[in-house]
Every structure is written in C-alpha cells, then in structure tokens.
C-alpha positions, -999 to 999 in steps of 0.1 A, spaced: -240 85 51 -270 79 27 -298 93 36 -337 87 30 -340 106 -3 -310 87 -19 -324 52 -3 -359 62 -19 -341 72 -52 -322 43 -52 -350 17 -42 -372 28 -73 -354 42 -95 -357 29 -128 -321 32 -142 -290 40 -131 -295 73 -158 -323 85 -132 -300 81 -104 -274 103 -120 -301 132 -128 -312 127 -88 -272 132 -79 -269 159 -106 -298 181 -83 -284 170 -51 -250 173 -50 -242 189 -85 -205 202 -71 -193 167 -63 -172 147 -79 -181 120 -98 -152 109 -118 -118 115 -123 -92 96 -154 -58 97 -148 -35 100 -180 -5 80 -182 19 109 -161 -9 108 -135 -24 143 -149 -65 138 -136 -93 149 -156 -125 152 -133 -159 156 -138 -189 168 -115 -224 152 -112 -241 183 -129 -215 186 -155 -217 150 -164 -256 148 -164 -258 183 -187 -233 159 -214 -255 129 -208 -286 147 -216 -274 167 -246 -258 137 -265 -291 116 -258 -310 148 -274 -285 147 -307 -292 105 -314 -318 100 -337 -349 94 -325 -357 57 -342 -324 46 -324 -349 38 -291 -348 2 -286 -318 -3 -312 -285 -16 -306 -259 7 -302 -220 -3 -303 -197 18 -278 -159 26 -292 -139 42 -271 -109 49 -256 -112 47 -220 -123 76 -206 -155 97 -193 -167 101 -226 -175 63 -229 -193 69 -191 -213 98 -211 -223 79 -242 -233 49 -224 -254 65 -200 -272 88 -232 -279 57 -248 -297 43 -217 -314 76 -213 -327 77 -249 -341 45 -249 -312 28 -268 -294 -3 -261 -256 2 -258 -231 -27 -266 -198 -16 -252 -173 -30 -271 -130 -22 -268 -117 -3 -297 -106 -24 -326 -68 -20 -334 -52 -5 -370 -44 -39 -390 -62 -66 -368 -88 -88 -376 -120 -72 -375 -141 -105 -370 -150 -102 -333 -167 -71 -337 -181 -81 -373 -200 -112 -349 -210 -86 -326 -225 -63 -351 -245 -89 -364 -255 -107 -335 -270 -79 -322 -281 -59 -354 -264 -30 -343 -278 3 -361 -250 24 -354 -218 31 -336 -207 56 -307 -176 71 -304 -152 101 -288 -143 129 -311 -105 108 -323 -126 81 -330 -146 101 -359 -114 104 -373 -94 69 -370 -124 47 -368 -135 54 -407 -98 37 -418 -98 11 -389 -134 -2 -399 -129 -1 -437 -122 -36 -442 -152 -42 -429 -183 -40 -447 -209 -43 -418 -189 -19 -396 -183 3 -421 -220 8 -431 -231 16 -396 -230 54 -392 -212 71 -366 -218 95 -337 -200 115 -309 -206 148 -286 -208 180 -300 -202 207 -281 -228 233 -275 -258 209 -281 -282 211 -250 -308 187 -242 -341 193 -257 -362 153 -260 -378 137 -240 -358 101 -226 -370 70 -241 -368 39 -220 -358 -1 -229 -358 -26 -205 -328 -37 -210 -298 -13 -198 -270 -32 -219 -257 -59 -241 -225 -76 -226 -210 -97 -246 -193 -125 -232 -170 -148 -254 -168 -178 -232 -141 -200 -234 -148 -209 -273 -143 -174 -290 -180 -170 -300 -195 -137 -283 -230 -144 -269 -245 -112 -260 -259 -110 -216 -291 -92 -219 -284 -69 -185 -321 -55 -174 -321 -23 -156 -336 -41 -125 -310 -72 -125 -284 -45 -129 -297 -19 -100 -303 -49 -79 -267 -62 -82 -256 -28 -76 -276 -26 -44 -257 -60 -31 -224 -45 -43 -231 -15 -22 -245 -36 9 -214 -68 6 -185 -42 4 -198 -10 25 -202 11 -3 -212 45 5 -208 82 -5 -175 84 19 -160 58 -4 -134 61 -33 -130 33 -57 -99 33 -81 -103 13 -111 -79 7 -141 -103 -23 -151 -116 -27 -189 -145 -3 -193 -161 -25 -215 -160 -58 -191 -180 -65 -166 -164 -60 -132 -147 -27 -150 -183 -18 -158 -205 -20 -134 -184 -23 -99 -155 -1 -114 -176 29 -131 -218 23 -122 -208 14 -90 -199 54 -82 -233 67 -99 -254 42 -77 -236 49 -38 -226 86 -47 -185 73 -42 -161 90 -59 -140 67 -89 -108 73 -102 -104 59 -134 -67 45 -148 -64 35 -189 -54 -6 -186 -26 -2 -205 -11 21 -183 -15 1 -157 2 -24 -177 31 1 -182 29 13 -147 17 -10 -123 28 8 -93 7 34 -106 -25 16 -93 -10 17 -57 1 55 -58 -33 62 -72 -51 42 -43 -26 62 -18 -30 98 -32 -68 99 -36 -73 78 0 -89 50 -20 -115 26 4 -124 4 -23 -102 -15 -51 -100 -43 -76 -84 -64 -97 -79 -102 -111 -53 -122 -93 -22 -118 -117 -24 -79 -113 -20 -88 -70 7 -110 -85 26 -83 -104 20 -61 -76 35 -81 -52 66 -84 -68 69 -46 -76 64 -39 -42 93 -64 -28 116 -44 -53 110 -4 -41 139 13 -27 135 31 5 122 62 -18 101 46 -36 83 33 -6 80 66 3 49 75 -20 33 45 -14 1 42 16 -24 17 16 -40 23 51 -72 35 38 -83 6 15 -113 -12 32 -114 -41 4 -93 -51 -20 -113 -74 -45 -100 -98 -61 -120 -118 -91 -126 -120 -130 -100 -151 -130 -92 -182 -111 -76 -168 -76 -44 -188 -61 -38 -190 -25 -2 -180 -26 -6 -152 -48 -31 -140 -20 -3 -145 4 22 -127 -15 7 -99 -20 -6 -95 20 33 -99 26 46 -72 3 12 -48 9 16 -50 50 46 -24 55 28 1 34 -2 1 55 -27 -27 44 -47 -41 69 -55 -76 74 -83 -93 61 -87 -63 31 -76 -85 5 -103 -113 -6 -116 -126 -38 -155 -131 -51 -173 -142 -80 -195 -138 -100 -198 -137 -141 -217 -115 -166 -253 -135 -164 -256 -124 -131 -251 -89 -141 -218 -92 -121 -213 -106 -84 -226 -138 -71 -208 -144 -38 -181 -122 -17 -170 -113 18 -175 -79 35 -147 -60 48 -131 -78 75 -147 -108 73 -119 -138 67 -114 -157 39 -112 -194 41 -89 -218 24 -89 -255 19 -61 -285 12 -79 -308 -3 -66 -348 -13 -57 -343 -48 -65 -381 -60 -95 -378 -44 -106 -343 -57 -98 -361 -94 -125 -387 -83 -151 -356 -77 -147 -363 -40 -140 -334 -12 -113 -346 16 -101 -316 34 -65 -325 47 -61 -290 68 -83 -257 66 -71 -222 76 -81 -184 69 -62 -161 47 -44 -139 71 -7 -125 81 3 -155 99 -1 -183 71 30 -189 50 33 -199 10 19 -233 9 41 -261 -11 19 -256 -48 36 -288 -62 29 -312 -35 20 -343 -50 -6 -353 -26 -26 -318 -19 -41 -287 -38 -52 -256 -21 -82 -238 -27 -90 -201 -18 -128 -193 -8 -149 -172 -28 -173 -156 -1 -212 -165 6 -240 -158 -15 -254 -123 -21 -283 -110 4 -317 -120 -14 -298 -145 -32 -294 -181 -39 -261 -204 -48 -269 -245 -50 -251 -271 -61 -263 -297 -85 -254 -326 -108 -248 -311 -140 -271 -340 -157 -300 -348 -134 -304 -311 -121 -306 -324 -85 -294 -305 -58 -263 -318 -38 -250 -313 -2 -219 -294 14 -187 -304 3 -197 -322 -32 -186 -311 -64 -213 -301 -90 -224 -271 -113 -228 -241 -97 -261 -228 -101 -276 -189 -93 -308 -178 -82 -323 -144 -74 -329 -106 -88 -294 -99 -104 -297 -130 -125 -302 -114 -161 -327 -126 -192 -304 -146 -211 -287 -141 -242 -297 -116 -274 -306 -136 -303 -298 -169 -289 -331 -182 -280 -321 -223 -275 -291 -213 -252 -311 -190 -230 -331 -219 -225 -305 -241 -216 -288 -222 -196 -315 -201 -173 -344 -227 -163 -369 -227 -145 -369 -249 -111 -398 -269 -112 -406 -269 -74 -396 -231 -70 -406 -215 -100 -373 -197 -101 -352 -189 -134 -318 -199 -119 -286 -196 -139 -267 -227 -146 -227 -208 -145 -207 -236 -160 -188 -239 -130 -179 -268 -112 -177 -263 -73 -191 -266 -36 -202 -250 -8 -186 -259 23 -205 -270 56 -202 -231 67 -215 -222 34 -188 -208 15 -180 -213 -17 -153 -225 -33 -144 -232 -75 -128 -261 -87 -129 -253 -125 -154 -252 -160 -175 -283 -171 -166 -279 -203 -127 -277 -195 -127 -306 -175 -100 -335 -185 -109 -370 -183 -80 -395 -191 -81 -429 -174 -111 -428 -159 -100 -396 -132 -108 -359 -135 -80 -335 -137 -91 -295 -136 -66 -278 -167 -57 -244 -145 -39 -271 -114 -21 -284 -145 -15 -254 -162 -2 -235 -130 20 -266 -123 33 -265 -159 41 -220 -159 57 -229 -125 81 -256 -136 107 -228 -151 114 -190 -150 113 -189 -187 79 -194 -187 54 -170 -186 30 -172 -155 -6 -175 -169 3 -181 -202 -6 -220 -201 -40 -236 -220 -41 -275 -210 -70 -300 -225 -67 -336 -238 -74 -347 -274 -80 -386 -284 -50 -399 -297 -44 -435 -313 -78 -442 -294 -66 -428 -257 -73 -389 -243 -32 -375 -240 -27 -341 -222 -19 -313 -243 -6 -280 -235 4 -248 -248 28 -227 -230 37 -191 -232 76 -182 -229 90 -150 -219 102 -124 -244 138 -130 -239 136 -166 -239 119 -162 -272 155 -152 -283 168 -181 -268 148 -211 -267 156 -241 -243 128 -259 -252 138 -296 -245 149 -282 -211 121 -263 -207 97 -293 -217 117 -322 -195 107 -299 -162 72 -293 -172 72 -330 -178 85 -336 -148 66 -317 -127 35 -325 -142 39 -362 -136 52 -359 -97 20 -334 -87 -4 -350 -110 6 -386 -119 -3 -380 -158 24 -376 -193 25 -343 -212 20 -360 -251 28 -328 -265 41 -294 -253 41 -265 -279 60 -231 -269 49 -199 -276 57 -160 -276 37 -134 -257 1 -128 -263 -6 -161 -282 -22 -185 -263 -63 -172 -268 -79 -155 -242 -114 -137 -239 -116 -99 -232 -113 -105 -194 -82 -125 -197 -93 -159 -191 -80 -186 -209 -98 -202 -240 -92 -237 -239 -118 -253 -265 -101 -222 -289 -64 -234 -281 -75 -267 -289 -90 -261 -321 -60 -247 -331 -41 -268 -322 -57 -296 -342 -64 -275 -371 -24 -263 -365 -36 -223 -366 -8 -209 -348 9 -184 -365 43 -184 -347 60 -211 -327 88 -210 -309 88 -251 -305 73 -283 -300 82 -312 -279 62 -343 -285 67 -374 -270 67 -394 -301 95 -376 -316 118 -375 -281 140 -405 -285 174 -387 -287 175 -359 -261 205 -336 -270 236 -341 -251 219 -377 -240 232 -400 -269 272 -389 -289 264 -385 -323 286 -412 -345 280 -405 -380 268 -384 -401 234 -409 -407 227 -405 -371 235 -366 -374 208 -367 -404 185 -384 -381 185 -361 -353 180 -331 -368 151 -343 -387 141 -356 -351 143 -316 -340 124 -306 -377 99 -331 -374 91 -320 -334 89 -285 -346 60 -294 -373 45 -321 -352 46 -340 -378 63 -378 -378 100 -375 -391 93 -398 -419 73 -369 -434 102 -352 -435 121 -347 -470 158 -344 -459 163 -323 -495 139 -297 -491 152 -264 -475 140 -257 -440 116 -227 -454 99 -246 -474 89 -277 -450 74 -249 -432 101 -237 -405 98 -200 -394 126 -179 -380 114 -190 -343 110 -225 -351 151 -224 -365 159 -207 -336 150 -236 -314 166 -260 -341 198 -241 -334 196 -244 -299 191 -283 -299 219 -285 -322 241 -266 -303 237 -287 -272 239 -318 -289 275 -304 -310 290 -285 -284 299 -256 -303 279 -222 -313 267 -223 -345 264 -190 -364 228 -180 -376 243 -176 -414 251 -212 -413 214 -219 -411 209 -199 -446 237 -214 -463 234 -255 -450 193 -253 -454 184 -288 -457 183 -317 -433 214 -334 -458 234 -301 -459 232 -295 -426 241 -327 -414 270 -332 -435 283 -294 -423 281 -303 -389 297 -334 -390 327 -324 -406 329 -291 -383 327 -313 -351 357 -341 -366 378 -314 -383 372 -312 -423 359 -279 -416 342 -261 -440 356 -223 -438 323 -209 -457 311 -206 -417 333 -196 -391 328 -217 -356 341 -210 -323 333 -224 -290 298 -215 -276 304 -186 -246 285 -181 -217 272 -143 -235 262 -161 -269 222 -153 -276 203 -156 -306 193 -122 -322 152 -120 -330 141 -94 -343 116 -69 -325 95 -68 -357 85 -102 -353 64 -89 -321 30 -73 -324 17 -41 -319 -5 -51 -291 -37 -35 -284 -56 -31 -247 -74 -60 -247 -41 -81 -251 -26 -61 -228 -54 -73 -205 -46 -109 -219 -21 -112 -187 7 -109 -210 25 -74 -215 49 -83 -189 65 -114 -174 67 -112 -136 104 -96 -126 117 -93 -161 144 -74 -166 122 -60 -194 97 -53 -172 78 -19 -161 87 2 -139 
C-alpha cells in the first residue's frame, strides 16, 4: 500500500526525476526494472542503482544543453529509461525518437531534428559506434554531436529544470511529425489518473513490450513504474513480434497484475493460444492479471471476444480485458474502465450511422457469455466502449464547425478538458491554436482530438473514426476502418490490418479506393482478380458502395505512423502521385471487362487485348496507353507486377506458363501470338508447357523483401495471423 510520504512525494513533486530520487532513499533494494532478451535472459535494475546512473550521466551533459532539445536513440532497454530521465533532471528536453535503420530513409528524423532544433543526440554505448555510419547521409544528424554513459562518472551538478518533461512527436495520419509539448504537471497528473483508473500500486507488476519511444510504451509502460513504485518488465517489440507467446509467459512468470497492448497483438494472441499443445499450455498462467488494456488503435469487438475465449482456460478472469483511449495531447489516457468494471458494446443501424445518426439495434457487455457477432451484416456494425472520462476530467461532444456542445448518443468531435491536457505543439504556433482553444464560457484550454464519436446516455464513450478520414460519396458518410476491416476479411490471403481506404474525385464523382496488404506467400502467388471480386463483393453487400480501384500490396507497405495506425491522407497521396515502390497488382474497374476464365479467347486480337487488359490494370493506366511493342520492363512492369500477369494468364489459358517464357515473349504482341499457338497446337518448343498442377507456385525471391526495422515491425505487419510462416 502507498503510504503518506509517497502520496506527499507524489502530490508535489515536480517531475517524475524527483520521484525516482524519493524511491532511490526509500526503497533503494527494490526493483525497478527488469528487460528481457530475446531467450527470456532478465536484466534488472534497483531504484538506487538506477538513480546513481541517472545522476551521473545528467552530471557528464554539458551544461548549455538546459532547455535544449535532446534526441533519444536507442535500442530498447534501461539505458534509454536512464538517459531520458538525465535529461529531465539536467534541465534538457528529451525527444525520444526509435533508432533509424542502416540504408533507410533518414527524412523522418531529419523533420524531427529540425522541428525541434535539436542540439545534440543521446545514445547507448553500440550506438557511438553504428550511429556515426547510419547518420552519415545526413547532414543535420550528422552534425549533432553525440553522447552516452561512461562508466565511473559520479554525479557532481546541480539539476536544471524545464517545464516541459518531453517532446512526443506524433505523425498523424499525414506523415508530418508535430512535436506534443508534455509538461511535467500534465504528465504527473495523467500518471496520477493512470494509477487511480487501473489500481496501480507498489504490489503491482506491469509487463510491457510496447515502443519506448510511443506514448502508451512511455509513459503507462515505463513512467508508470517510477510514479506507483510497481515493478515493470520490459520486452524489445521485435521480439514480441518473433515471439508472441513470449508476452504471456512473461506475464505468467513474473505474476504480472497489469498489461497492455493494441488490439491486433490480442488478435495474434488469440490465435497462438488456440494452437498450444497440452505442454505448451503448461507454462502459461494468466490468473494474476488485473487489467488487460487494450488501446493505441481502433479496438474490434470480436477480437475482444476471441481473445477472452482463448485466455479463459489459462486463468484470465472476466472483465480483465478492456480497451481505453486516449492520444499523445493528453499526455496519454483520456477515458478507461477500472478493473472489473464491464465494458459495453453497441449494434448500431449501419445506414443510419452513415447519416451521423445513433440507432442502437441491441446493447450488451463484453463478457464470457457473448459469442462472435456477424462483422459483415449488411444492416449492423458493432462498436466496443472505450470507458468514462478520467477523474478531474472532462470529455464533450461537439460539432466540429460551430464548436457547440452535443447530447448523448450524437456523433461529433471529441473534445478533452482538464490537467493532463498538454501545451500544444513545439514550433507550430497556428496549429496549437487551432487545435487547443479556449472555451469561452469556461475558460478551459480543451483539446479538439480529431475524433469523431459519442457518449452514450450512461456516459461512456465510444469512437466512430477521424474527421479527416471520413468518406463522403453520395451524400452518406462511410468511416474507412468498417470498410477496411470488411475488405482484410473478405479473403485469407489478405493481411488483417493491412487495408488504407479513402475516396478520390474521379470523372467529377468521390470513388472508393483501397490499398490492401497480401500475405507473404500470396505474394508468390497472386490471385488478384479473385482476391478483388470478394473484396468487391463484400464491400458492396455490408456497405452498399463499388470499390473503383483495388491495388495489392506486400508486407509492410501500406504507411503507418510509429504506433501502427494507418495513414490514410499518406496512402492517398501516393497513390495519386503513383509512389509505391512495389505492387503486386491492381484491379480497376475501368479495365475489368474480361475477367479470366469468364469470356473463351478466339483469336489472337482478342488474346492481344486481354493481356494488355492485365498490363494496363497493373499500371492503372487506360489500355490505350499501352504500346503492344514495347517489352514489359520498360512500360514499367516489376517482377511482382509479372507475377500477377502470369497468374491471370494462366487462368484465362488453362495451362502453367513457365516464368522463362515471360523473358523470352516480352511484349504484349509476342506474348500474344506465343500463347495462342501454344493453346491451338503450333507450339513453339523454345518454352516447354505442361498442364498447370495443383503444387505449381511462382518462385519470388526473398531479396525482394526488406530488412525491416522495429517500428515496421510495430506497423502490424511482421506476421500474418496463422501463417504457416508464422512465429512460434
């Protein structure tokens, strides 16, 4: 239990650095953290011992670096903890930041850097070594000098204090990082309702493979633990991603109370759990979790479900498992529910919900007796709750033009009020503005989220989707992640979460968009008329609206920010400006008048004509900008892209078609004319042909694949769901 000298400490203490020192001279022998490697080998680290490395690194930074802006590189781990809280301590401002990757694009943390006129960078002792190389491309990040621990150096100055405890940079949904100014008041006070929402004490153990560097990883997964005394255990995310089962043995070994996680890693979860053998199971206890939180993304009901399913056997109580939210400019949580307290769920009328009204069809709570719920019901959509308000706290609902405040149970931007809410953005003085006004009757600053929503007659809250992603088409409202999880649903090929829907105006009408994410092996075997037709299909039973065009993917390449969210303006400006680097097809309604296998193939005109049909849809481009004499390489085909020509032809011929053949026939006319006499007998013995087989795939190449680095990992997409290539 806390008692009245950690209440005072933590009632006016200026900064979560203070509270560490307090800890430090209280309990100096407890633990404070503990990372675990990736063969579950943990590294710990006491209060005292953690406060003597705080204080000594904050007496080695150079004195004018009080009030600067310090960027944080690291590999996850206590030293990041350590450098983060020596920057606070000496006065600094740090900007945690994940570590850039050997070869990538340096541009992100180039914005960053600028943004907030960073004077130097942090880093562990590998990083001193790697980061020179890594940063070399780059000549604002390589200017800015470098600094780590050293052992042996004691502390000697005198802290410095800033008001602000940390930059955390947000990129939005557009790609363009917008630094939250996080005060060390909004930040204690958020960590205070953290504390007080999810029964937080000094008996507790959190377990946390979250980013360091976002904001639920940050401040509920790692702060969290300095504020209530708790102990943490720290995973790296990409072992998690490796590992997921991991997580669960972690939260059973260490008698974890407290947990979280966005929704796909419940997802994943779930389905690792229905697959343990009896011995497996063994190692596996989830009796002492308390709460299980689940947020950072958009939460669906039946993953909820699945996951209460698959968890019960192994010990998980009822009613553990609920989501919150909250975002960055509230330092971190805005509403939840405390530990036993049920989580609501709505089924709303879907046409009426498109109209911006709220019809509740049936309501329940999320608990052991509610089955899976029929997602592609063309009538309904379900909507999990996201908890009440914060204590000291407000949540209202207004019209996104007029400001006005709305009832219970109408949609309108969801708006913040209170202590946690933080100052705004660094350097971006006419977005602060907009964003965090003042209330004329109140006087409160209240935060204007960006999120469309409403709070139902009980007060809870529930999310309906982003202003700025909203699709209008015909005059009705359709929220992208209800078509986007309709469209990753529609096929097991496709990867779950790996969908970015939005309109674009088209010959004077908005037409539906999307960009869809296959699994790795399908990438070596595309279906993608097949794969399109059911998303089509689907799309227009649940929704009522045509797909115009569908463009397939690989892993990691539909945009995401750092937390895993889905950019949608991004995607769309890519896909007008047609930046994607590697496509595994296109289907496009203007160039699907022949589907393969639909219409025989009489001569070799019409031959000619469909497979500059399958070129064209591939490009997006009309077919008559297609020159039948150029080779496929140089109208702009890559190897994917051929791949899913192959497969289209295949169907359509009725034999396999050997790779080669691709390479030697490489124009629209050669290719025509060699299939054509292949499938009426003049056969051309340059290519052999035989009969395509059940076991027939197309080879890709591995090297065609990234090297992917954590925050792509975190992108939801280092494994599909199941997959046979999935971890164990």
């Amino acid at each position: 239990m806390t008692d009245d000298k950690t209440r005072k400490i933590q009632e006016y203490a200026g900064s979560v650095a203070e509270i560490l020192e307090f800890r430090a001279r209280h309990t100096p022998d407890k633990s404070a953290y503990g990372m675990l490697d990736a063969v579950f080998r943990l590294t710990a680290i006491t209060y005292a011992e953690l406060w003597a490395r705080v204080a000594a690194l904050s007496s080695r930074l150079p004195a004018q670096i009080a009030g600067e802006r310090c960027l944080l590189m690291f590999q996850p781990g206590i030293d990041f903890i350590v450098a983060l809280l020596a920057c606070s301590h000496s006065g600094a401002i740090p900007v945690p930041v994940n570590m850039p990757g050997r070869n990538k694009s340096l541009v992100k943390w180039e914005n960053i850097a600028a943004n907030c006129q960073a004077c130097c960078i942090l880093t562990d002792k590998a990083g001193l070594d790697t980061l020179p190389d890594i940063l070399k491309p780059s000549g604002i990040l390589a200017a800015l000098p470098l600094y780590a621990e050293q052992a042996g150096i004691v502390a000697g100055t005198s802290p410095g204090f800033n008001e602000l405890a940390f930059l955390q940079y947000t990129s939005g949904s557009t790609g363009d990082p917008k630094g939250v100014m996080v005060t060390h008041a909004s930040l204690l006070n958020n960590l205070k309702q953290l504390a007080d929402k999810f029964r937080i004490n000094e008996n507790s153990v959190m377990v946390s493979w979250l980013p360091f560097y976002h904001d639920m990883g940050l401040i509920l997964g790692i702060l969290q633990g300095i504020y209530s005394g708790n102990r943490v255990i720290l995973m790296n995310p990409a072992d998690f991603m490796q590992q997921p089962l991991n997580w669960l043995r972690a939260i059973s070994v260490y008698q974890a109370t407290h947990t979280a996680a966005p929704n796909f890693a419940y997802e994943l979860a779930a389905a690792k759990l229905a697959k343990l053998s009896p011995d497996e199971a063994k190692d596996i206890s989830l009796q002492s979790l308390t709460r299980a939180v689940c947020g950072a993304e958009p939460v669906n009901l039946n993953t909820m479900l699945k996951f209460n399913q698959a968890a019960r056997p192994f010990g998980f109580r009822e009613y553990t498992l609920a989501p919150g939210y909250g975002l960055a400019e509230a330092s971190l949580v805005v509403s939840a529910y405390r530990p036993g307290q049920k989580t609501g769920w709505l089924k709303l009328a879907r046409n009426d919900l498109q109209n911006g009204l709220v019809s509740v069809l049936d309501r329940g709570y999320l608990d052991y007796t509610q089955q899976p719920v029929e997602e592609a019901a063309a009538g309904a959509i379900y909507l999990v709750g996201n908890g009440f308000v914060i204590d000291g706290h407000q949540v209202s609902v207004r019209n996104p033009e007029s400001g006005a405040e709305l009832g219970s149970q109408v949609i309108g931007e969801i708006c913040f009020a209170g202590e946690s809410v933080t100052r705004g953005y660094w350097n971006r003085a006419e977005e602060t503005n907009a964003t965090f006004p003042v209330d004329e009757k109140t006087g409160w600053v209240f935060l204007r989220t960006g999120d469309l929503g409403f709070l139902d007659t009980n007060g809870e809250l529930y999310i309906t989707g982003r202003i700025k992603d909203l699709i209008i088409i015909r005059g009705m409202n359709y929220y992208p992640q209800d078509i986007e999880r309709t469209a990753f649903t529609a096929h097991p090929d496709l990867r779950p979460d790996g969908t970015a829907a939005f309109s674009v105006v088209q010959a004077g009408e908005e037409q539906l968009i999307l960009i869809q994410e296959v699994n790795r092996p399908a990438v070596r075997k595309p279906q993608c008329d097949q794969w399109a037709k059911q998303i089509r299909a689907d799309i227009l039973k649940v929704h009522g609206i045509l797909a115009e065009s569908i463009i397939f993917l690989p892993p990691m390449h539909v945009p995401r920010t750092t937390s895993g969210k889905i950019q949608r303006n991004k995607a769309k400006a890519m896909y007008l400006n047609r930046e994607w680097d590697k496509i595994v097809g296109i289907f496009s309604l203007e160039n699907s008048e022949r589907a393969p296998g639909t219409q025989p193939i009489t001569s070799r005109e019409e031959l000619a004509d469909y497979i500059t049909g399958l070129v064209a849809r591939q490009l997006a481009v009309p077919a008559g900008e297609i020159d039948r004499s150029l080779p496929f390489t140089e109208l702009g085909l890559n190897s994917m892209m051929t791949l899913s020509v192959r497969s289209s032809l295949e169907q359509a011929m009725g034999f396999s078609i050997p790779s080669v053949a691709l390479f030697n026939y490489n124009t629209v006319q050669q290719m025509s004319e060699h299939l054509f006499s292949l499938k009426h007998g003049s056969v051309n013995q340059s290519c052999t042909v035989r009969q395509a087989g059940a076991g027939d795939s197309a080879v890709f190449p591995e090297a065609e694949y990234d090297h992917y680095s954590e925050e792509e990992l975190l992108a939801l997409l280092a494994k599909e769901v199941g997959g046979e290539d999935h971890a164990h």
